[in-house]
N, CA, C, O and CB atoms as a CASP TS submission, in Angstrom:
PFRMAT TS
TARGET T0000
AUTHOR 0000-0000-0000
METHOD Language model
MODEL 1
PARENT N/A
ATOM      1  N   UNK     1       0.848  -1.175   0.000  1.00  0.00           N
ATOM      2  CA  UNK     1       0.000   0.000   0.000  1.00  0.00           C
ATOM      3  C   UNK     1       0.889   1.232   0.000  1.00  0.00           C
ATOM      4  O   UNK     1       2.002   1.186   0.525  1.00  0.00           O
ATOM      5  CB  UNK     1      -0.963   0.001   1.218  1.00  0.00           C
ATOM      6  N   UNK     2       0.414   2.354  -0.589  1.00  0.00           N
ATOM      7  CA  UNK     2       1.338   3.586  -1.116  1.00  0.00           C
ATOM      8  C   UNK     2       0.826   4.095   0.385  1.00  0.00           C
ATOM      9  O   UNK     2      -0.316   3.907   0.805  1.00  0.00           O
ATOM     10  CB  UNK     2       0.906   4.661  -2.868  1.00  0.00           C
ATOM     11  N   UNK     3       1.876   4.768   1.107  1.00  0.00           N
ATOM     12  CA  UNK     3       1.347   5.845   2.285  1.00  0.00           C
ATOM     13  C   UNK     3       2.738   6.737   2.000  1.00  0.00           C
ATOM     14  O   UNK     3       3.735   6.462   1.332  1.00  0.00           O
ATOM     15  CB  UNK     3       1.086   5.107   4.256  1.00  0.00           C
ATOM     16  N   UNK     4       2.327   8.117   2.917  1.00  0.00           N
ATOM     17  CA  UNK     4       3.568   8.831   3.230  1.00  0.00           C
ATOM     18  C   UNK     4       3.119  10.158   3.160  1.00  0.00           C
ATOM     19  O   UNK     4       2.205  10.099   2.337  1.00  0.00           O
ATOM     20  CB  UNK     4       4.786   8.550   2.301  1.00  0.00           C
ATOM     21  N   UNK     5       3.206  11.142   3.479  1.00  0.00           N
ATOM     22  CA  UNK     5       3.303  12.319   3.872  1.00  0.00           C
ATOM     23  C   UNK     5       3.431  13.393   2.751  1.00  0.00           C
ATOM     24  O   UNK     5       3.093  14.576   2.806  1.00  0.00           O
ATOM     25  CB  UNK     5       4.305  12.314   4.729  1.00  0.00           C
ATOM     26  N   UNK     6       4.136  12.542   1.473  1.00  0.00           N
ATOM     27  CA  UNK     6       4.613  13.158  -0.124  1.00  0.00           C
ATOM     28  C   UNK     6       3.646  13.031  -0.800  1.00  0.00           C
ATOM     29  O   UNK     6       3.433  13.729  -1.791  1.00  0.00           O
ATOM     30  CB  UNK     6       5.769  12.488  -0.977  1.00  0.00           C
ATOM     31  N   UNK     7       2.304  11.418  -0.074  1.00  0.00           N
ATOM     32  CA  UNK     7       0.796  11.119  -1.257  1.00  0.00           C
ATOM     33  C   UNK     7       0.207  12.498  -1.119  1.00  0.00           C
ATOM     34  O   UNK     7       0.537  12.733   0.044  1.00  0.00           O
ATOM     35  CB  UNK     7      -0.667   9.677  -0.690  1.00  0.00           C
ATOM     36  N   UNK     8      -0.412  13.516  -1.507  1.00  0.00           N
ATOM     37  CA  UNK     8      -1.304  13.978  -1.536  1.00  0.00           C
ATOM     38  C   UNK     8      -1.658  15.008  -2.617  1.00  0.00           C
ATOM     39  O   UNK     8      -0.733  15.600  -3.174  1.00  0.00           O
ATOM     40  CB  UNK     8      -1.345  14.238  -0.528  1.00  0.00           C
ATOM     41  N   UNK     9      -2.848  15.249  -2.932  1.00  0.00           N
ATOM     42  CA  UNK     9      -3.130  16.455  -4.191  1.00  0.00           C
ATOM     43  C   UNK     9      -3.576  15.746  -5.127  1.00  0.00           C
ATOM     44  O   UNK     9      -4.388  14.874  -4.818  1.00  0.00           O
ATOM     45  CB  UNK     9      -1.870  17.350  -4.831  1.00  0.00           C
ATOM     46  N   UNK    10      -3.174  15.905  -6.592  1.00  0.00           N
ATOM     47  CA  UNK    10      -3.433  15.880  -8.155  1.00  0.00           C
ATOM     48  C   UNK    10      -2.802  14.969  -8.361  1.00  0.00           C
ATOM     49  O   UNK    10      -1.643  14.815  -7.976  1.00  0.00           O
ATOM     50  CB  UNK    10      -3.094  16.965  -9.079  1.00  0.00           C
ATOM     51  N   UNK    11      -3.436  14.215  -8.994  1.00  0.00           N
ATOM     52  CA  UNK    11      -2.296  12.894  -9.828  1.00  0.00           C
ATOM     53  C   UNK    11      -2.618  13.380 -11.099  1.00  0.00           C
ATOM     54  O   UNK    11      -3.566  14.085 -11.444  1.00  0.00           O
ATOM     55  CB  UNK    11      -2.689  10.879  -9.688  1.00  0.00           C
ATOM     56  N   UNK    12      -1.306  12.702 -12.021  1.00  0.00           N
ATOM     57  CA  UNK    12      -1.436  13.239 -13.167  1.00  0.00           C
ATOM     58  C   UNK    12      -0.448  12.203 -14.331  1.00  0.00           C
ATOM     59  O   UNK    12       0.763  12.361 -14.176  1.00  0.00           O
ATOM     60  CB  UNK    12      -0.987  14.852 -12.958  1.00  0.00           C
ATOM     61  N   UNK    13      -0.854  11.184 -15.453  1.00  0.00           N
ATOM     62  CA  UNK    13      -0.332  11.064 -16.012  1.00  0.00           C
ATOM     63  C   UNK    13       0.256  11.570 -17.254  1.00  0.00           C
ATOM     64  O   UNK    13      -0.312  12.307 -18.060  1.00  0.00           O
ATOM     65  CB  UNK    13      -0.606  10.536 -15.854  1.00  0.00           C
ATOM     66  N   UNK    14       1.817  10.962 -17.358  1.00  0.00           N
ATOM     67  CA  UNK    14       2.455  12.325 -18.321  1.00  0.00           C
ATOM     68  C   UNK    14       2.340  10.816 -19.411  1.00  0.00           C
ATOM     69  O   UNK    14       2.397   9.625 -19.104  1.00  0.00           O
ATOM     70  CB  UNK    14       4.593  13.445 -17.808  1.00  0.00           C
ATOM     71  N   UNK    15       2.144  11.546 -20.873  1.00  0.00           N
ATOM     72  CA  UNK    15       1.778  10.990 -22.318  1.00  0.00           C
ATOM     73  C   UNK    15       2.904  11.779 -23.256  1.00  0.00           C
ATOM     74  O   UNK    15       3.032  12.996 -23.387  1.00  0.00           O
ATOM     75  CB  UNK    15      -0.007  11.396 -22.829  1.00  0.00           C
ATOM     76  N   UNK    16       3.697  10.692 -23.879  1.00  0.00           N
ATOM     77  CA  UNK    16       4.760  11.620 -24.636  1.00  0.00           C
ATOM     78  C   UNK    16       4.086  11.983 -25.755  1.00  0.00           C
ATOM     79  O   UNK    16       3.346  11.199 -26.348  1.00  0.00           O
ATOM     80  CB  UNK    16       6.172  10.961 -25.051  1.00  0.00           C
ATOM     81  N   UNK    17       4.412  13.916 -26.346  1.00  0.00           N
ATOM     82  CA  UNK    17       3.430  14.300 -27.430  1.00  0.00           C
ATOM     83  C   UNK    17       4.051  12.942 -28.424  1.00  0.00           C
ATOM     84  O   UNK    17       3.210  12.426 -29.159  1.00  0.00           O
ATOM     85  CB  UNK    17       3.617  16.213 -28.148  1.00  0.00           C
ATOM     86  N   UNK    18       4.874  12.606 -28.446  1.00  0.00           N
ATOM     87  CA  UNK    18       5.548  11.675 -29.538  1.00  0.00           C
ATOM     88  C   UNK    18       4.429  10.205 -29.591  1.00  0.00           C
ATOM     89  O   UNK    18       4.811   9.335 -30.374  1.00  0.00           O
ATOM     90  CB  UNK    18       7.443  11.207 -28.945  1.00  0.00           C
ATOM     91  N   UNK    19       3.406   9.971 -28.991  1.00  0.00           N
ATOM     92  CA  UNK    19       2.799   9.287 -28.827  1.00  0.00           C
ATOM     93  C   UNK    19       1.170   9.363 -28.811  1.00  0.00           C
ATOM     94  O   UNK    19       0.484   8.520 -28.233  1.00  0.00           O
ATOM     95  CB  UNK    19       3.349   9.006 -28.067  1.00  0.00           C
ATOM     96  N   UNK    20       0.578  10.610 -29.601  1.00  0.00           N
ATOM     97  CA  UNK    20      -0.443  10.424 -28.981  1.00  0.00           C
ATOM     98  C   UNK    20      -1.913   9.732 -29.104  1.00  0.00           C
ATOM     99  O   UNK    20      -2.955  10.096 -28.559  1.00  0.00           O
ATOM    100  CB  UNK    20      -0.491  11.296 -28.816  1.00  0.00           C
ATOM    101  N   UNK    21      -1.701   8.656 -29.957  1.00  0.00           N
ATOM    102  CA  UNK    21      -2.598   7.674 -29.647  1.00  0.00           C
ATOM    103  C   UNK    21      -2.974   7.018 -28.791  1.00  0.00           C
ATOM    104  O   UNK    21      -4.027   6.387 -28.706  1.00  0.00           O
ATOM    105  CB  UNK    21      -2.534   7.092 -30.060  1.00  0.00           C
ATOM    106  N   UNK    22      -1.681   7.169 -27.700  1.00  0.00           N
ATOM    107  CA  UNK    22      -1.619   6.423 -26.248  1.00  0.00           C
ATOM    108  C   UNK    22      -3.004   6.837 -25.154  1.00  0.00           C
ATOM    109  O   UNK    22      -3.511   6.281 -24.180  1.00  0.00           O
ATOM    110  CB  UNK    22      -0.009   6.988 -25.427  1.00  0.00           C
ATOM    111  N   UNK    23      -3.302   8.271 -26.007  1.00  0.00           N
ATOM    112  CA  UNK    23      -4.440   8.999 -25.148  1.00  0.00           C
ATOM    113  C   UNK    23      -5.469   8.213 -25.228  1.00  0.00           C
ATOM    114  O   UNK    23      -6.146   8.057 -24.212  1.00  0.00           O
ATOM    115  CB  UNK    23      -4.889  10.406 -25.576  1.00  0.00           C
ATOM    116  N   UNK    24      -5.823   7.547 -26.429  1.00  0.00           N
ATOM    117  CA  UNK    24      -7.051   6.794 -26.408  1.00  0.00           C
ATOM    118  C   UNK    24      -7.169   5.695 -26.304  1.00  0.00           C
ATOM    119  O   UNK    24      -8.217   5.051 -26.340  1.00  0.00           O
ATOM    120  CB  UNK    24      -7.652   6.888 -27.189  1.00  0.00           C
ATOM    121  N   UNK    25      -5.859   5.237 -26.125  1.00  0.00           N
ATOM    122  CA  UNK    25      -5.944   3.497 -25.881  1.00  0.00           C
ATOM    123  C   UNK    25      -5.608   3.453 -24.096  1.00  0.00           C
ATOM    124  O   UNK    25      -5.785   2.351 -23.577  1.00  0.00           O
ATOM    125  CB  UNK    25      -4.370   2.398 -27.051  1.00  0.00           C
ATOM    126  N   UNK    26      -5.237   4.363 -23.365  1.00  0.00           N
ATOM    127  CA  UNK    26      -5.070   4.657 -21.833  1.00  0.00           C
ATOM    128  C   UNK    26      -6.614   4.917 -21.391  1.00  0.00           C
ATOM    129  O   UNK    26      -7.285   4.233 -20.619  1.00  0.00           O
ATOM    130  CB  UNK    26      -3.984   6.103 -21.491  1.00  0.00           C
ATOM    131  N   UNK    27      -6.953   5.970 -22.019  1.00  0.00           N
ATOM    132  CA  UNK    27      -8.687   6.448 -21.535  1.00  0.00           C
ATOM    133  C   UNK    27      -9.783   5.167 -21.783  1.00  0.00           C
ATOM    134  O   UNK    27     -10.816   5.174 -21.113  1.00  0.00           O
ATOM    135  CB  UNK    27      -9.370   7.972 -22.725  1.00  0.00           C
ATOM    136  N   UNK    28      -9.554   4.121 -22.709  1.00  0.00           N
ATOM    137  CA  UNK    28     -10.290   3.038 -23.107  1.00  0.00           C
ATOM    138  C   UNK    28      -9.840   1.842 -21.980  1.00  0.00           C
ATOM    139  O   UNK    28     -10.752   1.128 -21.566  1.00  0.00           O
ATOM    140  CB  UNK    28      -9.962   2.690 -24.740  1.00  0.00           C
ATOM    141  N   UNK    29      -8.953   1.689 -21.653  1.00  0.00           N
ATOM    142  CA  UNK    29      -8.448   0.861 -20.415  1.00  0.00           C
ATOM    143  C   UNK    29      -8.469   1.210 -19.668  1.00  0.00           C
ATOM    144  O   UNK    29      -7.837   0.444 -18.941  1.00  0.00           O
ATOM    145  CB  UNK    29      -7.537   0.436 -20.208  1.00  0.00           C
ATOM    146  N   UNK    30      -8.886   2.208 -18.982  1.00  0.00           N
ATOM    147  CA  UNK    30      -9.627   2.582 -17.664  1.00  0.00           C
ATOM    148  C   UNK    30     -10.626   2.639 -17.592  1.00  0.00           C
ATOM    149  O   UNK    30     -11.110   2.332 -16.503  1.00  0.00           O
ATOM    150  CB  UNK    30      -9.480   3.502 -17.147  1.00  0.00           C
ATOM    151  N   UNK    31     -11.290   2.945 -18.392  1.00  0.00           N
ATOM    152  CA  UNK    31     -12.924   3.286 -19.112  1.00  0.00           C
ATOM    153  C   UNK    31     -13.103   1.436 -18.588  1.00  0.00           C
ATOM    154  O   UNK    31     -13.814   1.198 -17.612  1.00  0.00           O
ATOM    155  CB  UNK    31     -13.085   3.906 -21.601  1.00  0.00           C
ATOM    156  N   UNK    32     -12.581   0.569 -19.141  1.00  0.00           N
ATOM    157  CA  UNK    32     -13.151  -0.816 -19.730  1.00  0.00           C
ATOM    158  C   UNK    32     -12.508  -1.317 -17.939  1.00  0.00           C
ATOM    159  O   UNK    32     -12.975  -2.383 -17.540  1.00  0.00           O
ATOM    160  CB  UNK    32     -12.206  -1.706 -21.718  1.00  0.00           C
ATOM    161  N   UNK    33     -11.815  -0.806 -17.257  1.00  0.00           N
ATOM    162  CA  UNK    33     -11.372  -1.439 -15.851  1.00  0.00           C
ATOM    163  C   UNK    33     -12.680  -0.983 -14.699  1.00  0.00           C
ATOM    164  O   UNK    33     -13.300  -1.663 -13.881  1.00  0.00           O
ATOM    165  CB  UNK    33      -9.613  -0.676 -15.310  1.00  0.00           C
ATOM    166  N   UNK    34     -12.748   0.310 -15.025  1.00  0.00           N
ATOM    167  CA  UNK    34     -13.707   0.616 -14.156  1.00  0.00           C
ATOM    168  C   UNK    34     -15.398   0.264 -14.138  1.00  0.00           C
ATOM    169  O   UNK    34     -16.174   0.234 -13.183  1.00  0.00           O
ATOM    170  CB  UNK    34     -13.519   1.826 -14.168  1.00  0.00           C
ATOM    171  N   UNK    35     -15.625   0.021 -15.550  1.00  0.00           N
ATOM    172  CA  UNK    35     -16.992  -1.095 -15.502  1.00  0.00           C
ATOM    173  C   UNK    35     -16.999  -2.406 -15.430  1.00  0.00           C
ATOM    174  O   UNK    35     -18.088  -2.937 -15.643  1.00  0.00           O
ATOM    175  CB  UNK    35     -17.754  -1.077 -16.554  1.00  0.00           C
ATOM    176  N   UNK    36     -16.030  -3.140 -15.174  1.00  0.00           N
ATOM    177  CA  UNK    36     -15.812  -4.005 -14.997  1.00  0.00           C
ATOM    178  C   UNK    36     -15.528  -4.644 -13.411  1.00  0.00           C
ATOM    179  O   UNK    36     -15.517  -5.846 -13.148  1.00  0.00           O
ATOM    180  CB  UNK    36     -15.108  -3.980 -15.818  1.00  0.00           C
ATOM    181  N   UNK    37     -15.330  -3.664 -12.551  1.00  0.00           N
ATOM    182  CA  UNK    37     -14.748  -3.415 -11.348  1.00  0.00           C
ATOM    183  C   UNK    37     -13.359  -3.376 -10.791  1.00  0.00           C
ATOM    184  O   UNK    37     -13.100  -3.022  -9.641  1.00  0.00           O
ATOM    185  CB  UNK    37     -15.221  -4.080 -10.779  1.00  0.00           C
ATOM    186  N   UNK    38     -12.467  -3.772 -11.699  1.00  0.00           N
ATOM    187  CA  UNK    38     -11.133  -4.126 -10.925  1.00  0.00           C
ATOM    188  C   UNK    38     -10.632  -3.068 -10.818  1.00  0.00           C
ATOM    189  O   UNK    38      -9.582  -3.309 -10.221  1.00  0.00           O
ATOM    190  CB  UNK    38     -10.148  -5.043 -11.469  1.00  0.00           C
ATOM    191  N   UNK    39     -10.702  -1.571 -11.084  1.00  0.00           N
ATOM    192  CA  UNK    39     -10.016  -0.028 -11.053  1.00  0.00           C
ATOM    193  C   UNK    39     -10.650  -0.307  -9.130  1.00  0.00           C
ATOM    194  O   UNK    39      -9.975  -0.539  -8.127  1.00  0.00           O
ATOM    195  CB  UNK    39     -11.017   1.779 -12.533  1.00  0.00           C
ATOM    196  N   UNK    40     -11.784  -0.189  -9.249  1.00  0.00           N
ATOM    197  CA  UNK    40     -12.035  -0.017  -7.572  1.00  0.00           C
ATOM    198  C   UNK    40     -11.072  -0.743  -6.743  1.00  0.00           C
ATOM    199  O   UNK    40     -10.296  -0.198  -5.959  1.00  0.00           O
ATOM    200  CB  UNK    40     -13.490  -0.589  -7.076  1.00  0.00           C
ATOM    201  N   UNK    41     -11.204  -2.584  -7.055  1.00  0.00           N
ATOM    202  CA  UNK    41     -10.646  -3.414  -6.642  1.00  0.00           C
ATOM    203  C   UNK    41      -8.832  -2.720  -6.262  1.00  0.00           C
ATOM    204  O   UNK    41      -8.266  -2.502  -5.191  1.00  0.00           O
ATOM    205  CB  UNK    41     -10.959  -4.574  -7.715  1.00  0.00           C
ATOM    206  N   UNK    42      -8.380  -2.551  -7.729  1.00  0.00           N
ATOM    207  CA  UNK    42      -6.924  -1.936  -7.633  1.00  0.00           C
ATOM    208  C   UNK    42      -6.891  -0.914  -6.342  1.00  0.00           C
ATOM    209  O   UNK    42      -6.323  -1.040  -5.258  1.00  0.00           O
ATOM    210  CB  UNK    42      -6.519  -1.046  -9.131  1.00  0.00           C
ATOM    211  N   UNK    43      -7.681   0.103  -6.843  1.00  0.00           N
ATOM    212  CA  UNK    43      -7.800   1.146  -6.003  1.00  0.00           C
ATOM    213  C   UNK    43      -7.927   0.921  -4.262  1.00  0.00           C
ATOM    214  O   UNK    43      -7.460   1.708  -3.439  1.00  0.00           O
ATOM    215  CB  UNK    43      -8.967   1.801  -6.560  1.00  0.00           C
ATOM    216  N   UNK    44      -8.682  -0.359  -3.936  1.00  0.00           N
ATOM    217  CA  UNK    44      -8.779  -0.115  -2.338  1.00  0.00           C
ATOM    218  C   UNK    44      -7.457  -0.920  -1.834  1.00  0.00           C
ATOM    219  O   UNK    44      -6.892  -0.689  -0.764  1.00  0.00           O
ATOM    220  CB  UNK    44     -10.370  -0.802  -1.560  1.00  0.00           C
ATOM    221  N   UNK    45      -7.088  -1.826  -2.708  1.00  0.00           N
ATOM    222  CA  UNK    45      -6.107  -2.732  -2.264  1.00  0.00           C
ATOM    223  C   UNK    45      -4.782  -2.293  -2.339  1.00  0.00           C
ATOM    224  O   UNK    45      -3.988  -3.024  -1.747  1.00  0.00           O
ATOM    225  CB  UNK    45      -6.193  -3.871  -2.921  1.00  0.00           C
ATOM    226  N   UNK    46      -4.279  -1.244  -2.933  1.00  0.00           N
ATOM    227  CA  UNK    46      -2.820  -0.480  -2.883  1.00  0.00           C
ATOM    228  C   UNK    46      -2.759   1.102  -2.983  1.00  0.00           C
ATOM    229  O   UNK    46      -1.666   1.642  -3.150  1.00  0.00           O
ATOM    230  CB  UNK    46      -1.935  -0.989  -4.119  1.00  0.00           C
ATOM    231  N   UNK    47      -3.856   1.808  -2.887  1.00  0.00           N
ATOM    232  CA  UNK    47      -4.168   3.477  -3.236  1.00  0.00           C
ATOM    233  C   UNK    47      -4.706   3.525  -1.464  1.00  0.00           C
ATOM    234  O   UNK    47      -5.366   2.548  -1.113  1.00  0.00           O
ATOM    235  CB  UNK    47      -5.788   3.968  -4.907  1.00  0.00           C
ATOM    236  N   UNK    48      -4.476   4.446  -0.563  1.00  0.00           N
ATOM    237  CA  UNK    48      -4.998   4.549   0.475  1.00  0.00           C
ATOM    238  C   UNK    48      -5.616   6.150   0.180  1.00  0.00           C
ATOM    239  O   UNK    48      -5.621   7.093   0.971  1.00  0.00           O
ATOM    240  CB  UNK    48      -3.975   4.207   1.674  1.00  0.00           C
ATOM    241  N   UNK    49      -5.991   6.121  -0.851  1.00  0.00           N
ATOM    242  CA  UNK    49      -6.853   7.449  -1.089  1.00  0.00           C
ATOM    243  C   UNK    49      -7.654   6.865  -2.382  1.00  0.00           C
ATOM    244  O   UNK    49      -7.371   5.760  -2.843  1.00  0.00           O
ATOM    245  CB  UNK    49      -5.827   9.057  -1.439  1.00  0.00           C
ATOM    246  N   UNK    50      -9.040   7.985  -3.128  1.00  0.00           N
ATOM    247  CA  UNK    50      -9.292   7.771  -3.933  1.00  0.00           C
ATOM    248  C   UNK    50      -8.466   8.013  -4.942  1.00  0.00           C
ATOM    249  O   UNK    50      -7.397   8.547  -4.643  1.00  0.00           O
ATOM    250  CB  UNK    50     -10.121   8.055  -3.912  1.00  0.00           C
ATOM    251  N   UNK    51      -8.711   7.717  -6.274  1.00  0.00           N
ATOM    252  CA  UNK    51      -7.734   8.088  -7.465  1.00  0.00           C
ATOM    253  C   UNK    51      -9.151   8.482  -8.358  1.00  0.00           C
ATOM    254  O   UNK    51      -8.821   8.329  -9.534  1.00  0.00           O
ATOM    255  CB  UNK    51      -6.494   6.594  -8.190  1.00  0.00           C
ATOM    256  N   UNK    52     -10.087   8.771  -8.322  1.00  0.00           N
ATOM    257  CA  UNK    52     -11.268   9.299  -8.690  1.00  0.00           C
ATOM    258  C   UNK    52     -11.615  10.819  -8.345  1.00  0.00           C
ATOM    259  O   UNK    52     -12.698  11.297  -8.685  1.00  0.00           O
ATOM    260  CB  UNK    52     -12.183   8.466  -8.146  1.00  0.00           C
TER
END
């Protein structure tokens, strides 16, 4: 589990401009994790905050 005093605020993933198809194949695999349930699952079992 992530803890520490440094977790807190904005998360933010970085996408190289050299890449940016990555935008829609990243947004579609979270999209397809989170109706599915395992983003939650991920989320309670190693995130001690939301990521939502």
């Amino acid at each position: 589990m992530l803890s520490g005093p440094l977790i807190t605020g904005t998360l933010h993933m970085v996408i190289s401009p050299k890449q940016p198809e990555l935008v829609d194949r990243i947004n579609a695999a979270i999209d397809q994790i989170k109706r599915d349930g395992r983003f939650d699952r991920i989320n309670t079992q190693f995130v001690p905050f939301s990521l939502l």
